[in-house]
Legacy VTK file of the C-alpha trace (Angstrom):
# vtk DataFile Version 3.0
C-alpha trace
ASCII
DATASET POLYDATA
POINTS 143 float
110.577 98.592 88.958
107.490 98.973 91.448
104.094 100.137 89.869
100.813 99.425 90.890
98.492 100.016 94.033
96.624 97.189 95.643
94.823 96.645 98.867
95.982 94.699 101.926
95.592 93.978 105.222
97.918 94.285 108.422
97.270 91.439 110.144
96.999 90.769 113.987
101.109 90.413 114.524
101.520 94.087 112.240
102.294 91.819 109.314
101.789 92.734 106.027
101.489 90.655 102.531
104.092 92.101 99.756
102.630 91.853 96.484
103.280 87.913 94.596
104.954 89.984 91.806
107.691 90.930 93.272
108.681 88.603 95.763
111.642 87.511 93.617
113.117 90.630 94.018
112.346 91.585 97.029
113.292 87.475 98.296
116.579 88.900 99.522
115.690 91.214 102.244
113.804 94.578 102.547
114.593 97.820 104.433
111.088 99.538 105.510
111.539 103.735 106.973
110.356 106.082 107.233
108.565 107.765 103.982
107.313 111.698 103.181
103.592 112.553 103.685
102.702 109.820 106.403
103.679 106.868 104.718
106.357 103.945 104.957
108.879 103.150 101.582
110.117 99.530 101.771
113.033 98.988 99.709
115.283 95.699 98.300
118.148 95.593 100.222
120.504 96.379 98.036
119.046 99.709 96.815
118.845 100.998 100.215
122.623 100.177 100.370
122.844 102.731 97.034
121.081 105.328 99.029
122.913 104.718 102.164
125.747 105.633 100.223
124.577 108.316 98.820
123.175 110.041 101.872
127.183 109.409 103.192
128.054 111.815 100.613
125.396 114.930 102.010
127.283 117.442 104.022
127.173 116.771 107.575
127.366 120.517 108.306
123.458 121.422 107.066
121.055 120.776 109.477
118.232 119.507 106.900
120.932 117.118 105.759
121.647 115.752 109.261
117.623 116.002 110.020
116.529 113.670 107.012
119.440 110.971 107.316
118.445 110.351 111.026
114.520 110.372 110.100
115.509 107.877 106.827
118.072 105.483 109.048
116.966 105.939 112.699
113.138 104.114 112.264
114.435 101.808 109.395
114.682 97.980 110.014
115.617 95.104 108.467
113.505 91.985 107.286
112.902 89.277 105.093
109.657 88.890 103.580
108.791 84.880 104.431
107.191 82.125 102.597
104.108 84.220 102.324
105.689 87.269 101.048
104.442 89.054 104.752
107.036 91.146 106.529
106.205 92.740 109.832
105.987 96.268 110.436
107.332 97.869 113.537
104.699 99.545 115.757
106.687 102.871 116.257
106.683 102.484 111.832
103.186 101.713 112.207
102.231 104.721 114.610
104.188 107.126 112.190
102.295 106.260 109.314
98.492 105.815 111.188
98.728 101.882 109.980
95.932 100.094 112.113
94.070 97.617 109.435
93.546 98.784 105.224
96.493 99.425 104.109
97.567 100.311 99.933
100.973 98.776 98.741
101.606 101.744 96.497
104.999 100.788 93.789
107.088 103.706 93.173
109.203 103.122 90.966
112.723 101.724 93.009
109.697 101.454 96.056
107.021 100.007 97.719
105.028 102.680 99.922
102.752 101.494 102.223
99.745 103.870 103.052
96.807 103.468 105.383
94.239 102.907 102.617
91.919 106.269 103.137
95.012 108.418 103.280
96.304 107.124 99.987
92.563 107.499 98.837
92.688 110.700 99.971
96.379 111.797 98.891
95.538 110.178 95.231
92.374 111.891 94.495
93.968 115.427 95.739
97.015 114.932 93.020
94.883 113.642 90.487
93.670 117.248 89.695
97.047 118.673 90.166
98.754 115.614 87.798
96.407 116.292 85.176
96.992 120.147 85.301
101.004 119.664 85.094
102.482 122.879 83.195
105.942 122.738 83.966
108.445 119.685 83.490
108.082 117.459 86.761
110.041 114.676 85.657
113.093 115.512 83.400
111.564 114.304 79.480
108.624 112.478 80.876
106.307 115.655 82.221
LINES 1 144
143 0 1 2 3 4 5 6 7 8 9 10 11 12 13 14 15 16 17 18 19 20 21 22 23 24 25 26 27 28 29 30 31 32 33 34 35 36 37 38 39 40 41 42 43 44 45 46 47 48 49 50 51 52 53 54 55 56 57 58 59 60 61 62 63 64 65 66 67 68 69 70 71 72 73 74 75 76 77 78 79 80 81 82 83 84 85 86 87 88 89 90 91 92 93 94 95 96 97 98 99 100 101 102 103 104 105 106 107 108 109 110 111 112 113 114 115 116 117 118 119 120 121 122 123 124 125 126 127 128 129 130 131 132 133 134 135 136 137 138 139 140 141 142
């Protein structure tokens, strides 16, 4: 499980440093994409290969369905965090999400999402209001 949110910095080869914490488990191999609302999900290997499969199993006759599985495995690439924990992001993946310097390593859960730093600023403080507010069940037994 990925929680947390701290700071980092791309550096001059689009590299970025992984948290410490979870280089074990990410030590295996990463798949970065695409993400929703301008930012990039990195994933261990092996749970993009659970998704993969799952995506197999959305009808190929809706458009939406054909739409997001060439967004989510079009842009994606492979890597393998080295010594340092830093894998290097693509610069079409870094044009998508507006990555030039700051950037937030935001855990989600089965996720990393990497954010240019002000837009997760921004993105965070405009949910906070709207988390706090929750009325209906969200998240089956949790909100």
């Amino acid at each position: 499980m990925f929680v947390g949110s701290p700071r980092a910095r791309l550096d001059d080869k689009g590299r970025v440093v992984l948290p410490a914490k979870y280089r074990d488990q990410l030590a295996e191999g990463v798949v970065i994409t695409k993400g929703q609302e301008g930012c990039l999900y990195v994933f261990p290997t092996a749970t993009f290969q659970q998704i993969a499969a799952q995506a197999a199993e959305a009808s190929a006759a809706k458009p939406a369905s054909r739409a997001a599985q060439r967004m989510l495995f079009a842009g994606a690439v492979d890597e393998v965090p080295d010594r340092q924990g830093r894998v290097t992001l693509s610069a079409a993946l870094r044009e998508y999400a507006g990555l030039d310097r700051d950037v937030t390593v935001v855990g989600n859960n089965n996720r990393l999402e990497i954010w240019e730093s002000e837009a997760w600023d921004t993105y965070e403080a405009e949910q906070n209001e709207q988390f706090a507010q929750l009325s209906e069940e969200v998240l089956p037994g949790i909100f």
